[in-house]
N, C-alpha and C positions, 0 to 999 in steps of 0.2 A: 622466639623466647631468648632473652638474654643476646641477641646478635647485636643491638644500638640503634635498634629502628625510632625508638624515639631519641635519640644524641642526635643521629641523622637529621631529623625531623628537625629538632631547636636549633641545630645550626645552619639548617637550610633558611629557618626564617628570622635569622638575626638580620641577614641579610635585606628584610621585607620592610618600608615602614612600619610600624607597629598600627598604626591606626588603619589601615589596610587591610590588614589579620583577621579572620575569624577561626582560632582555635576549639575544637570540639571534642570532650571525651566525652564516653560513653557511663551514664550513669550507673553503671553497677561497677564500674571499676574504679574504687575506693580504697586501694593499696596504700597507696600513698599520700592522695588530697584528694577530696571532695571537690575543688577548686581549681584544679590545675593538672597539665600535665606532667607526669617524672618521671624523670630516667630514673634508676637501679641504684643509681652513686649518685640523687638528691638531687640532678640539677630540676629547675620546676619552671614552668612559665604557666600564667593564668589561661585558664580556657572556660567556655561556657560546656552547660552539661545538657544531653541530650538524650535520649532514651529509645529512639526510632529515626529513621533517616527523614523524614516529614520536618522533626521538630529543629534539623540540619537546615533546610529551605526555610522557613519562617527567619532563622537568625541571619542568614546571608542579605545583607541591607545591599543598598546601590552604591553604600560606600566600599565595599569589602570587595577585594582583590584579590586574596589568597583566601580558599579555604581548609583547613587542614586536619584533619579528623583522625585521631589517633584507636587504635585497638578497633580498626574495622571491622576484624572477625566478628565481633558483639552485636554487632547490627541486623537490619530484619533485612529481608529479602530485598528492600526498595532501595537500597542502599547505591546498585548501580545507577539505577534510573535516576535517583539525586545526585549523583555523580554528575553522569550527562545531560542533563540539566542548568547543573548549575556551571557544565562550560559551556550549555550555549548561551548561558548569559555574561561569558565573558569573562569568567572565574577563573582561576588556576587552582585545582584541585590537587591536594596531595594526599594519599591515605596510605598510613601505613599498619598491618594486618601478617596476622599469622594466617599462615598457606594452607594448614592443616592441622586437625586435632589429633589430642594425645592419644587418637586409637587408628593414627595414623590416615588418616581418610583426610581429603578436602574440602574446606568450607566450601558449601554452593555458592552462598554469595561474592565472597572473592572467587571465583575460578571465574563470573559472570564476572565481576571486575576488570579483571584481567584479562577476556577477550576485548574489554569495550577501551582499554587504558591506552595513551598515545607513550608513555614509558613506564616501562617496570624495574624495576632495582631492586634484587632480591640481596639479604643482608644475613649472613650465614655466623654463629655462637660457634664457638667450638666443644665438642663435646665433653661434658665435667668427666666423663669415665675417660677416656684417652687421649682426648685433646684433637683427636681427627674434625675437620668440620662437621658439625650436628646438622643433622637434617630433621629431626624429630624432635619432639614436646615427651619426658618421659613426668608423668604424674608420681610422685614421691610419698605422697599421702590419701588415703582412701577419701571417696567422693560420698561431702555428708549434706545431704537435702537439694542435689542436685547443683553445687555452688563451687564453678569450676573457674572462678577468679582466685587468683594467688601469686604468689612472690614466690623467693629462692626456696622458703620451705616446704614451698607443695612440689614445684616444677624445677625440671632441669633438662638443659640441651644433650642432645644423645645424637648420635652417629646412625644410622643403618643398625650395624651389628652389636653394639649396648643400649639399644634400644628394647624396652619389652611395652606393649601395651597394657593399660589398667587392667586388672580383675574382673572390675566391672564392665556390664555389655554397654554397649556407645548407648549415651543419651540423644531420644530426637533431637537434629536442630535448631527446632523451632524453642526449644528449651535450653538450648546451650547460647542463643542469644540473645 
């Protein structure tokens, strides 16, 4: 949260032909565009929208070389398995994801991720209470209808020790993506 994991991302694939590309966000995260990915400070690039890692594979064509899937945390369980998948076909995957939710615990599905990944690059916010590197998601605003997408005014980067977890008890997984 707030570390530049998507800055990281668009200037990995400036790099990329563009018609090689297939960027993917997640459709419930509508912060910013319906249509694309952004960073925090606006930068945006178009991406197609996806809603399960399934509808990830159907988009990846025989032309597409990179695939790059931002807000991985959101995704369902199969998420790794479309991963390795789509490099055995040849693919350069990049997905970038929060390690952990704001009640402190690990996504399953990245933690599977991340044993199956050939690099990981972890991208560290500094904490808005002291500025020490954040390691935590601290939730800023109460959780209304289970709807745990948000920006600066729900979420902020915390440290270990300005860290508290929400009030409320963790929501199953299977509802948090």
């Amino acid at each position: 949260m707030f570390s530049g994991k998507t800055t990281v991302l668009l200037r990995i694939l400036k790099a990329e032909p563009a018609e090689a590309i297939l960027i993917v966000k997640h459709g419930k995260d509508t912060r910013y565009s319906r249509t694309a990915i952004a960073t925090h400070d606006g930068e945006e690039c178009e991406a197609v929208t996806a809603t399960c890692a399934a509808d990830i594979l159907e988009r990846a064509g025989s032309a597409t070389e990179v695939v790059a899937i931002d807000e991985g945390h959101f995704y369902d369980d199969a998420l790794p398995a479309t991963c390795t998948e789509l490099a055995k076909r040849g693919k350069r995957v990049i997905v970038t994801a929060l390690d952990m939710n704001m009640w402190g615990k690990p996504f399953p599905t990245i933690e599977t991720l991340k044993r199956a990944a050939g690099v990981i690059r972890q991208q560290r916010a500094e904490c808005a209470q002291c500025g020490k590197p954040a390691t935590h998601t601290h939730r800023k605003t109460p959780i209304v209808d289970c709807n745990l997408v948000g920006g600066s005014e729900d979420f902020e980067p915390r440290c270990r020790n300005c860290w508290s977890p929400p009030p409320e008890p963790p929501i199953p997984s299977a509802e948090m993506a």
